[in-house]
DRENMIKE-947292 format. One record per atom (N, C-alpha, C): residue in one letter; x, y, z. Coordinates in steps of 0.05 Angstrom, whole numbers, padded with zeros to 5 digits, always signed. Layout:
<atoms>
AXYZ;...
</atoms>
This chain:
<atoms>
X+00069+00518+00324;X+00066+00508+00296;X+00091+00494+00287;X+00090+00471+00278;X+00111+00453+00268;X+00114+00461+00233;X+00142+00449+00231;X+00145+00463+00205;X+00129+00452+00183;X+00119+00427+00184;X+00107+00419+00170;X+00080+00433+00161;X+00062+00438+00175;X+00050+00463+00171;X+00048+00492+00150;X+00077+00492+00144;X+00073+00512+00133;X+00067+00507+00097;X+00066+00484+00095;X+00056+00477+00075;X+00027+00463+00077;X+00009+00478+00056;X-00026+00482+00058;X-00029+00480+00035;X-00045+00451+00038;X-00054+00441+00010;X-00089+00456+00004;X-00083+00466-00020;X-00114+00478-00034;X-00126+00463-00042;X-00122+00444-00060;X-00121+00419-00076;X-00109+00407-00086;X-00128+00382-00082;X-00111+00349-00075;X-00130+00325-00103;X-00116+00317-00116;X-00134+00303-00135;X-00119+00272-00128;X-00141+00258-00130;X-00142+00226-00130;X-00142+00206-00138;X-00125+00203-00156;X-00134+00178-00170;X-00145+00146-00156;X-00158+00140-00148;X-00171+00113-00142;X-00177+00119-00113;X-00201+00129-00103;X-00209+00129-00078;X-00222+00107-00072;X-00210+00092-00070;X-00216+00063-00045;X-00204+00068-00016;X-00195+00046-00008;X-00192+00051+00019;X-00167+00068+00028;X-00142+00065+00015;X-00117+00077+00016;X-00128+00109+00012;X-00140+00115-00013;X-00133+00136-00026;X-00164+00157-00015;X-00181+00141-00002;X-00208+00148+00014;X-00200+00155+00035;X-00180+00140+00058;X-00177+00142+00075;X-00152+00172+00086;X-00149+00180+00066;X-00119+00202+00053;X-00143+00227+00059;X-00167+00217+00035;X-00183+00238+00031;X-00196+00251+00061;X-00213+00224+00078;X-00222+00228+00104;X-00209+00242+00126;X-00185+00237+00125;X-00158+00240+00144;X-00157+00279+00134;X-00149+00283+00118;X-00145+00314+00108;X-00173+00330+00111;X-00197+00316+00109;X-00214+00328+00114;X-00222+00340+00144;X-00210+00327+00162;X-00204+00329+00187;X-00190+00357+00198;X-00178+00363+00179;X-00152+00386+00184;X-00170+00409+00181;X-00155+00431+00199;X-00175+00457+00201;X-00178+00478+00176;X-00162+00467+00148;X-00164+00483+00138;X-00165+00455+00118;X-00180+00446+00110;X-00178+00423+00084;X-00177+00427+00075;X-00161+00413+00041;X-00160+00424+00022;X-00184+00413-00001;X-00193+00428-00018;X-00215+00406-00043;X-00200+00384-00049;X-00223+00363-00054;X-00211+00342-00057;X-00221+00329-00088;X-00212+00327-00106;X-00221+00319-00134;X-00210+00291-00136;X-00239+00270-00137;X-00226+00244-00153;X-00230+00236-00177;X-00208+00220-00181;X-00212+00209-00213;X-00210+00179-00219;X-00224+00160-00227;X-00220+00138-00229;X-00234+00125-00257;X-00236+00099-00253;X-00244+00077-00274;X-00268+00076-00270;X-00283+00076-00249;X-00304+00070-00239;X-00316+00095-00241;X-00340+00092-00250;X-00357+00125-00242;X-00376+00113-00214;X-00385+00094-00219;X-00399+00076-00192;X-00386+00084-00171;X-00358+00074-00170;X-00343+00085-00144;X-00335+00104-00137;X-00337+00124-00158;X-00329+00160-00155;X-00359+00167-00136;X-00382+00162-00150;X-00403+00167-00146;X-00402+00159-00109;X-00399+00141-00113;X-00404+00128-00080;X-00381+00147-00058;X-00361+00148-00065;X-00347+00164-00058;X-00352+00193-00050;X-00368+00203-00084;X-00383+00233-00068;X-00403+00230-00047;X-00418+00217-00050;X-00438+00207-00034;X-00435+00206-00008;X-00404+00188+00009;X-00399+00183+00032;X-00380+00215+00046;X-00379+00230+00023;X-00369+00256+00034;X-00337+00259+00029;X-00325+00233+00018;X-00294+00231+00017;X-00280+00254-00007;X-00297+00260-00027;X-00281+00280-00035;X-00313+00298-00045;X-00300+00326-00058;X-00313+00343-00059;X-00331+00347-00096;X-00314+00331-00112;X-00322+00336-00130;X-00311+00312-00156;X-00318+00307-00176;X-00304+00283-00195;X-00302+00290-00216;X-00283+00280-00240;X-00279+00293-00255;X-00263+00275-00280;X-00275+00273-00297;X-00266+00254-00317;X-00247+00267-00335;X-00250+00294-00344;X-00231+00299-00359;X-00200+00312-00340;X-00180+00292-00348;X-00157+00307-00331;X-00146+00329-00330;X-00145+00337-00344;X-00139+00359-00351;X-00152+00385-00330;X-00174+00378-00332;X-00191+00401-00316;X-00191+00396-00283;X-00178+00361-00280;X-00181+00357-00251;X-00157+00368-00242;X-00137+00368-00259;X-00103+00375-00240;X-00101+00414-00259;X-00124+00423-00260;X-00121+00456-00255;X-00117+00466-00222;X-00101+00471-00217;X-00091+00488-00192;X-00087+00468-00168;X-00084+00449-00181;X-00079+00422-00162;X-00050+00429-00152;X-00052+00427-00122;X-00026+00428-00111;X-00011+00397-00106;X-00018+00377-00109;X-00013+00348-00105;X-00030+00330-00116;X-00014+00306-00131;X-00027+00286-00145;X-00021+00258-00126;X-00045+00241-00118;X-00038+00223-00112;X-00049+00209-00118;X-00030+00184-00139;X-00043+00153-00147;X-00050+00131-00131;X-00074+00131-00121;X-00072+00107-00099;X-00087+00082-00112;X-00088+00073-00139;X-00096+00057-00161;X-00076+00043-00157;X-00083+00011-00169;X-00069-00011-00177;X-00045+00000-00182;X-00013-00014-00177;X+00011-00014-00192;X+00013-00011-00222;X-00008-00032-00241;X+00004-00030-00262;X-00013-00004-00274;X-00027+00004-00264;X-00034+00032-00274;X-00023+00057-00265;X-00001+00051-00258;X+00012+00078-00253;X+00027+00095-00283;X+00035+00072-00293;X+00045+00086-00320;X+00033+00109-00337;X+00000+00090-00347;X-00015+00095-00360;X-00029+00126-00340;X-00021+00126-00320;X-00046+00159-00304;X-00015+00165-00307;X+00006+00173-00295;X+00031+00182-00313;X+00031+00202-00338;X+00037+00187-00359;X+00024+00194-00378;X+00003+00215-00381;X-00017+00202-00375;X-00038+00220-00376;X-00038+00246-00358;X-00023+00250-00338;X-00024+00273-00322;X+00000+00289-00330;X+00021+00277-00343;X+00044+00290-00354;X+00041+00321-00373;X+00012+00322-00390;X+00009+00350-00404;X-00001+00366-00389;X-00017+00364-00361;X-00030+00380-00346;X-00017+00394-00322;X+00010+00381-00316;X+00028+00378-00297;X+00042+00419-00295;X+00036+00428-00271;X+00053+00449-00282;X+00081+00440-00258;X+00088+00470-00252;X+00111+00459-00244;X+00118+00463-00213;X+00092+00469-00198;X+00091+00465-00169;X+00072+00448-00169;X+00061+00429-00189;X+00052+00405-00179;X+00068+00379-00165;X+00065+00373-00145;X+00075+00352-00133;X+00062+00324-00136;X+00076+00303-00147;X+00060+00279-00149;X+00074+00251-00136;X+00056+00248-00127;X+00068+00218-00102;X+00036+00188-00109;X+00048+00173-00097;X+00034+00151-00108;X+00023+00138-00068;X+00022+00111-00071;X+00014+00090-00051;X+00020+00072-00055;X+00035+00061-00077;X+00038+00031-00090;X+00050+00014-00061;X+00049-00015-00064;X+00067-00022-00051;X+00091-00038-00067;X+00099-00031-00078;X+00126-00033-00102;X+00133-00018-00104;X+00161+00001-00099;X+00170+00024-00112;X+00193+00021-00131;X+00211-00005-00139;X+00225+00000-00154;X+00204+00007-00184;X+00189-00017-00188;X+00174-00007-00213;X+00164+00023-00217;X+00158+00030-00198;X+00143+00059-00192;X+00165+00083-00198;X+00192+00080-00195;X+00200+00098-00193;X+00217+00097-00223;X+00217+00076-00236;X+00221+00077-00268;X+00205+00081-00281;X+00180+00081-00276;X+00156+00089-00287;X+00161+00126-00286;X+00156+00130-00273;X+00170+00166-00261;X+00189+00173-00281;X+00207+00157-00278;X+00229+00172-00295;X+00228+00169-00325;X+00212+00146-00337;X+00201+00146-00358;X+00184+00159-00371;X+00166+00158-00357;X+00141+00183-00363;X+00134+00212-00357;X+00151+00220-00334;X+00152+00241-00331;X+00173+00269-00342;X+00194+00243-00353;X+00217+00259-00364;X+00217+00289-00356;X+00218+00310-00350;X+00240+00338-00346;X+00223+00343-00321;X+00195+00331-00311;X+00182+00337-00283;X+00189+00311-00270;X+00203+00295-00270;X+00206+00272-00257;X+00219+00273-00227;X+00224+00297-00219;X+00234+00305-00198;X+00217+00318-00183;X+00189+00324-00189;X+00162+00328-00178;X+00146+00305-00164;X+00159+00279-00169;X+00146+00248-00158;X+00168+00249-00138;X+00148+00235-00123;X+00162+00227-00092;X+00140+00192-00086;X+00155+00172-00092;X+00149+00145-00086;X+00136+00139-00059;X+00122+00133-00054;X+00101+00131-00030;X+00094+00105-00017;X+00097+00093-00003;X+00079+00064+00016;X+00071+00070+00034;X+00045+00074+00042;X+00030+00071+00066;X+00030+00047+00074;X+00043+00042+00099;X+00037+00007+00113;X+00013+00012+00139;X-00010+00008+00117;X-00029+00007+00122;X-00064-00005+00107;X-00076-00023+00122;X-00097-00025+00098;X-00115-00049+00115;X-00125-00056+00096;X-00151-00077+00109;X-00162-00094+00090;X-00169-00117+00096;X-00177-00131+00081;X-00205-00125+00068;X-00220-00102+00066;X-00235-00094+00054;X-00227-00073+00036;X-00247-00064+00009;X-00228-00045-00009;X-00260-00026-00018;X-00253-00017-00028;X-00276+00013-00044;X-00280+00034-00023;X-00292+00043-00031;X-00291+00072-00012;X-00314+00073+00007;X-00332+00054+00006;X-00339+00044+00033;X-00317+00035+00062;X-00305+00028+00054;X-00281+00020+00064;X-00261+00038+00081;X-00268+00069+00065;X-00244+00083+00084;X-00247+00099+00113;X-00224+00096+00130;X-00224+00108+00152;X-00215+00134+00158;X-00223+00150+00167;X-00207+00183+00173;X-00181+00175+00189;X-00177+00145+00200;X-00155+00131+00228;X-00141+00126+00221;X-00147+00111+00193;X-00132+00094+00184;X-00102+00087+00191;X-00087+00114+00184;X-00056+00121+00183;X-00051+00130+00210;X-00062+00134+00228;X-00046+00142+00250;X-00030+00126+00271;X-00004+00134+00267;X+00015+00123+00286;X+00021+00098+00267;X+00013+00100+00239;X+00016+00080+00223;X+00057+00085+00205;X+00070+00075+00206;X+00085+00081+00181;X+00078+00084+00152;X+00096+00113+00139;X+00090+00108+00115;X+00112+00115+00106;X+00127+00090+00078;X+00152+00099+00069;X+00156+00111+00048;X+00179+00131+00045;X+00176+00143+00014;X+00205+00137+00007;X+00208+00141-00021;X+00234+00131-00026;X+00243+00140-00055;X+00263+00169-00047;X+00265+00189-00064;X+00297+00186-00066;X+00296+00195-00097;X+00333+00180-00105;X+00335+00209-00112;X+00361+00206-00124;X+00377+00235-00142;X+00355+00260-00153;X+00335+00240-00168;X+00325+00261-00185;X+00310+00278-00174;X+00296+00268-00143;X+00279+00283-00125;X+00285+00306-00109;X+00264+00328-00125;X+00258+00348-00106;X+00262+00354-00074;X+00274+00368-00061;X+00269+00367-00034;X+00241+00389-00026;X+00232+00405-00042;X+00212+00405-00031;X+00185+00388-00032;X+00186+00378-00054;X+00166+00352-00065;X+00174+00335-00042;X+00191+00328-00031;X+00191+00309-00007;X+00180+00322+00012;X+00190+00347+00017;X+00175+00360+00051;X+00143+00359+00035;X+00135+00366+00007;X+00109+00367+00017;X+00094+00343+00022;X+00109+00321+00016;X+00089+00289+00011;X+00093+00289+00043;X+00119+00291+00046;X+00122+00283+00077;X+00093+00307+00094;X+00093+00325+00095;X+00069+00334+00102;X+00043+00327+00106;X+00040+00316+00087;X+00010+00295+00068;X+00015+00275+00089;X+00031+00256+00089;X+00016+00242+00110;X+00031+00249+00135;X+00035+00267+00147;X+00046+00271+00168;X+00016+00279+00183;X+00002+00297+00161;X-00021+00313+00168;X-00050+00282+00175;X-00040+00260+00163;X-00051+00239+00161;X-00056+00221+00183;X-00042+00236+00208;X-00022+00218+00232;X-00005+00200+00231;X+00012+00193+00198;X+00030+00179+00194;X+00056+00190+00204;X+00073+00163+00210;X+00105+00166+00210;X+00117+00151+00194;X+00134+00184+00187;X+00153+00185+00154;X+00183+00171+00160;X+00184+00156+00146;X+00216+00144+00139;X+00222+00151+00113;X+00246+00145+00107;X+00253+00137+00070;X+00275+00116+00078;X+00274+00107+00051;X+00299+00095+00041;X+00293+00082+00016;X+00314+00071+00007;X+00315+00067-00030;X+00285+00047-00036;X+00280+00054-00062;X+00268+00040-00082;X+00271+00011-00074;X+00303+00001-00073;X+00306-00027-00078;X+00302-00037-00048;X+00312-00018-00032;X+00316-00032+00000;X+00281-00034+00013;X+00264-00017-00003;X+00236-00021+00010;X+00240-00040-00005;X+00230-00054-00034;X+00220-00080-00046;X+00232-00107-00026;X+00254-00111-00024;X+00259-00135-00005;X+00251-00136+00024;X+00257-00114+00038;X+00236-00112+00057;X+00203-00123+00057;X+00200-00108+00038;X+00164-00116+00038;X+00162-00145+00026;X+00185-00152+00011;X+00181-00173-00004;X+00172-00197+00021;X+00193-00195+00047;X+00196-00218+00064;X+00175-00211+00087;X+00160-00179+00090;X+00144-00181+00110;X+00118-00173+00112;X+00116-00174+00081;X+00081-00158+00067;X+00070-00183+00043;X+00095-00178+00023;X+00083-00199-00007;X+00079-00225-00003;X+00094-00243+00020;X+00101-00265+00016;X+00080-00271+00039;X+00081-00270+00065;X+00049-00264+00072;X+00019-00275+00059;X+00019-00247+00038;X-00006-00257+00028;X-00004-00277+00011;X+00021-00274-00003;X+00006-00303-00019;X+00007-00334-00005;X+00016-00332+00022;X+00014-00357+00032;X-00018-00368+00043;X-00028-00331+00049;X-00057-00337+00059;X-00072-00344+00035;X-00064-00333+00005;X-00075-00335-00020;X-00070-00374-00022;X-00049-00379-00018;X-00044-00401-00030;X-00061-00434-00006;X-00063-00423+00022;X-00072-00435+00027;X-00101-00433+00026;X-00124-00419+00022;X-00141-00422+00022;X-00157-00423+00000;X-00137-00418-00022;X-00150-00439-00055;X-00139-00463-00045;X-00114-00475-00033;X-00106-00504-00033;X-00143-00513-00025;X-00151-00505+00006;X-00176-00513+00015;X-00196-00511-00015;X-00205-00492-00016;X-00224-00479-00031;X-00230-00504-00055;X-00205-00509-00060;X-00204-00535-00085;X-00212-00557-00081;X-00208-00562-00054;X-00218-00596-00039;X-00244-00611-00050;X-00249-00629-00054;X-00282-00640-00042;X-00295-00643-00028;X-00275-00633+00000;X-00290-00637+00028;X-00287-00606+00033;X-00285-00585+00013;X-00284-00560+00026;X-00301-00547+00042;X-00325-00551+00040;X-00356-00535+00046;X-00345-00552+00082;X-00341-00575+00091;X-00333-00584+00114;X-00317-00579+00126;X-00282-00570+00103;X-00269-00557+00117;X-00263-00523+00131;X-00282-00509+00113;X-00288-00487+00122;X-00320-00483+00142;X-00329-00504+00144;X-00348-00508+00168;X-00330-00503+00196;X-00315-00518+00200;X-00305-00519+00221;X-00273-00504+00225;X-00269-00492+00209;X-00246-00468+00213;X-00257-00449+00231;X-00233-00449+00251;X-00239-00435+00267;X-00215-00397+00275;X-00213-00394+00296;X-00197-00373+00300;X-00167-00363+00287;X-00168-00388+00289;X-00129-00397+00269;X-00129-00393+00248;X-00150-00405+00228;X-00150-00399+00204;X-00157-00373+00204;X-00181-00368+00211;X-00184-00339+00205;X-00163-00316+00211;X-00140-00318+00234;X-00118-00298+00232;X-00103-00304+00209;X-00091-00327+00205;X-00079-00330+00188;X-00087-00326+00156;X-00106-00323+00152;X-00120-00315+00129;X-00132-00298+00125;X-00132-00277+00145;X-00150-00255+00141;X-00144-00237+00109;X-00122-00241+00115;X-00104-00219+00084;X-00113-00233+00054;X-00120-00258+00059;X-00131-00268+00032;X-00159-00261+00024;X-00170-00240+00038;X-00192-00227+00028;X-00181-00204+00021;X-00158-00196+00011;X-00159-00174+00002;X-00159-00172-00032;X-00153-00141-00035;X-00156-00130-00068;X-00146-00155-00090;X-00151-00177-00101;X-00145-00191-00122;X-00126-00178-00139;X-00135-00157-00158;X-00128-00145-00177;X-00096-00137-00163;X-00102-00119-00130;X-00076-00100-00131;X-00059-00123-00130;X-00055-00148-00116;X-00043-00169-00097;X-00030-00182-00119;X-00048-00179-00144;X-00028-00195-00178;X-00016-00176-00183;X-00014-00146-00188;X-00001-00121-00195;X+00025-00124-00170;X+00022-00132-00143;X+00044-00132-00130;X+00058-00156-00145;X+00054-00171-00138;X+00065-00207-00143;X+00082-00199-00158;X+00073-00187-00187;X+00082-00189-00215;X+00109-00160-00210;X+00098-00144-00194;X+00121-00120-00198;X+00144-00130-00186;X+00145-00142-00160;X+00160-00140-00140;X+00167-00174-00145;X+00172-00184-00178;X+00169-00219-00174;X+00198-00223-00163;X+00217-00216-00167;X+00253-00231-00163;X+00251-00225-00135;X+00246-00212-00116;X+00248-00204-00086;X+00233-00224-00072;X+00202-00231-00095;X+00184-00251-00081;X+00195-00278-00086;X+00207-00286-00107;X+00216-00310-00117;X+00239-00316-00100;X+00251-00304-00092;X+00276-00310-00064;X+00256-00316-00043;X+00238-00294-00025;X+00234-00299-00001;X+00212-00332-00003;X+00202-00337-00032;X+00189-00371-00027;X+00205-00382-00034;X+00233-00374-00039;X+00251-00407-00039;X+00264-00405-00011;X+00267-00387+00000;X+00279-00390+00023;X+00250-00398+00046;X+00229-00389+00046;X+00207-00402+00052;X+00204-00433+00052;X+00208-00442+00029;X+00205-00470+00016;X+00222-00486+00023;X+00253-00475+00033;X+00271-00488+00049;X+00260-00489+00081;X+00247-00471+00084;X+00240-00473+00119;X+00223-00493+00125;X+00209-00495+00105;X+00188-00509+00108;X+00197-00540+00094;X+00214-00547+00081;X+00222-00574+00078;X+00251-00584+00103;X+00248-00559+00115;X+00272-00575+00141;X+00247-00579+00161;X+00226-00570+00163;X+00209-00572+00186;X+00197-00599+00177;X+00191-00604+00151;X+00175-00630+00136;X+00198-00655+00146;X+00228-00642+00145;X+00243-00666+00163;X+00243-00680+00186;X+00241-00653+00196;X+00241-00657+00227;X+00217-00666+00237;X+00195-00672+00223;X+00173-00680+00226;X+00172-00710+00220;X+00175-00710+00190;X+00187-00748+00188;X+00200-00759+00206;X+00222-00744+00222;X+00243-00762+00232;X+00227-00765+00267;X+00201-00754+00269;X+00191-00752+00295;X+00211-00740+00319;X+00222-00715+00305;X+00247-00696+00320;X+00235-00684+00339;X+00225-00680+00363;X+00202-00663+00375;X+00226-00652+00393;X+00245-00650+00395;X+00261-00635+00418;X+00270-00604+00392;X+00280-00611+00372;X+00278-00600+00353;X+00259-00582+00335;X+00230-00589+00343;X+00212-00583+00336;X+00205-00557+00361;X+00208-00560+00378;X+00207-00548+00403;X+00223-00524+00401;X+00254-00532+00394;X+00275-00511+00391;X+00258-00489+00376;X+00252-00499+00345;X+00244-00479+00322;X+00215-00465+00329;X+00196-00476+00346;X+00174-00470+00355;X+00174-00452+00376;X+00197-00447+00390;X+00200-00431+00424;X+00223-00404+00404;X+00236-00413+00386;X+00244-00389+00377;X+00234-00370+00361;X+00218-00382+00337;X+00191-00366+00326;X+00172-00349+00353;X+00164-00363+00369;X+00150-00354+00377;X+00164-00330+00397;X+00187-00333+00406;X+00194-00316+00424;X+00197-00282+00408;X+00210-00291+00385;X+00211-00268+00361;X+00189-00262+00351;X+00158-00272+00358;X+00147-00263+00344;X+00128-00238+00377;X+00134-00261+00391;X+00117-00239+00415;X+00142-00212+00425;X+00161-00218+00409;X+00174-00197+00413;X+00175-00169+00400;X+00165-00176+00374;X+00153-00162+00354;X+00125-00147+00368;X+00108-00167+00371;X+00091-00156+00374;X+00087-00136+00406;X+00100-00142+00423;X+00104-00124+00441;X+00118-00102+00443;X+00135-00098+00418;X+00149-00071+00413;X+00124-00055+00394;X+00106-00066+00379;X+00089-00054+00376;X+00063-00040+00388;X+00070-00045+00413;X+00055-00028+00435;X+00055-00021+00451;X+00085-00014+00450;X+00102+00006+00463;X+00098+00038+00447;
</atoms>
């Protein structure tokens, strides 16, 4: 038995079971001793569907009654609604409740915490699963999801160490691997290899989308586009809640973007192709290098 283990969740309440926070649910349900699973959301449609596909055990609109003997709270809802369920779970909170999130922003997330949670604010433990799919609701979730997946947490001064062993637990039990490090050092990270990403798939396929000849140019898109754009089918709502949390981290990595891309617009005018070759054989070498340490 690993030490992690020795912490056994009874119940687990949910705020937003879509795919992140479905797939948390699926994953624990797996374990030989599960714990109840209570969700809570915006949606009763999607609670409903949720009970339906077996992801949690029961729903529950008034909060109060959902975080009774709740051993862990997890928000896996939009960013900017972390405040507002905050808040609201702050009078029900006792004081072996543990609460951790999914956002992919944690500086916002973790001033939010210390705002709203004031004298339990050392019961939150900041959370990123790097994990997800370009589909969302609780149709969507996998019991797989997280395995052998990273997930980062990113706990400062005010945090509990056992509130960390138990989040770390949660997704350990998930088949995730746990890292930390700061609030600020995840946002630029993700800024240059998650946020900026999507909005390029966002930005090129409204550029298309807007055309006159669009219905022709998405006729004949083929494999390329589709890798490269796959991420622009994702969550709308969460993808503006990132943009907007994490904007000064994002606003560097597209000007430094925007420089890459106006030295390549050079080297293209000037019909540089030895040059073009250089920057093309080095991307690529870094990028199959990447990708072959990932399957190792």
């Amino acid at each position: 038995m690993t030490w992690y283990n020795s912490f056994m969740f009874k119940k687990i309440v949910i705020f937003g079971v879509g795919l992140i926070g479905g797939s948390v649910a699926l994953a624990l349900k797996k374990q030989p001793h599960s714990p109840q699973i209570t969700g809570v959301g915006r949606s009763g449609q999607s609670l409903q569907e949720a009970l339906q596909l077996g992801l949690i055990d029961t729903v529950e609109t008034d909060i109060g009654k959902a975080l009774q003997g709740a051993d862990l709270v997890l928000i896996a809802a939009p960013v900017a609604q972390t405040p507002l369920i905050l808040r609201a779970i702050y009078p029900h909170l006792n004081d072996a409740t543990v609460i951790t999130d999914a956002g992919s922003t944690k500086s916002d997330v973790m001033a939010y915490a210390k705002a709203e949670l004031g004298d339990k604010v050392g019961q939150f433990v900041g959370g990123h699963p790097i994990a997800g799919a370009e589909k969302s609701g609780p149709s969507a979730a996998m019991a797989d999801l997280y395995i052998g997946k990273n997930v980062i947490l990113t706990p400062n001064a005010d945090t509990d160490a056992n509130a960390l062993a138990k989040v770390t637990t949660l997704w350990q039990q998930c088949g995730a691997i746990v890292s930390s490090m700061t609030a600020q050092e995840h946002d630029s990270v993700f800024a240059a290899v998650s946020h900026l990403p999507h909005l390029l798939a966002f930005a090129l396929v409204e550029d298309l989308a807007k055309r006159d000849n669009a219905e022709l140019l998405f006729k004949f898109a083929a494999s390329g586009f589709r890798d490269f754009t796959r991420i622009a089918g994702s969550h709308p709502e969460m993808w503006r809640d990132i943009a907007l949390a994490n904007k000064d981290a994002l606003l560097r990595e597209l000007n430094a973007y925007q420089q890459a891309l106006s030295e390549m617009t050079s080297l293209l005018e000037q019909g540089n192709g030895n040059a073009l070759q250089a920057l093309f054989d080095h991307a690529s070498r870094a990028r199959n290098d990447w990708a072959k340490s990932k399957t190792q």
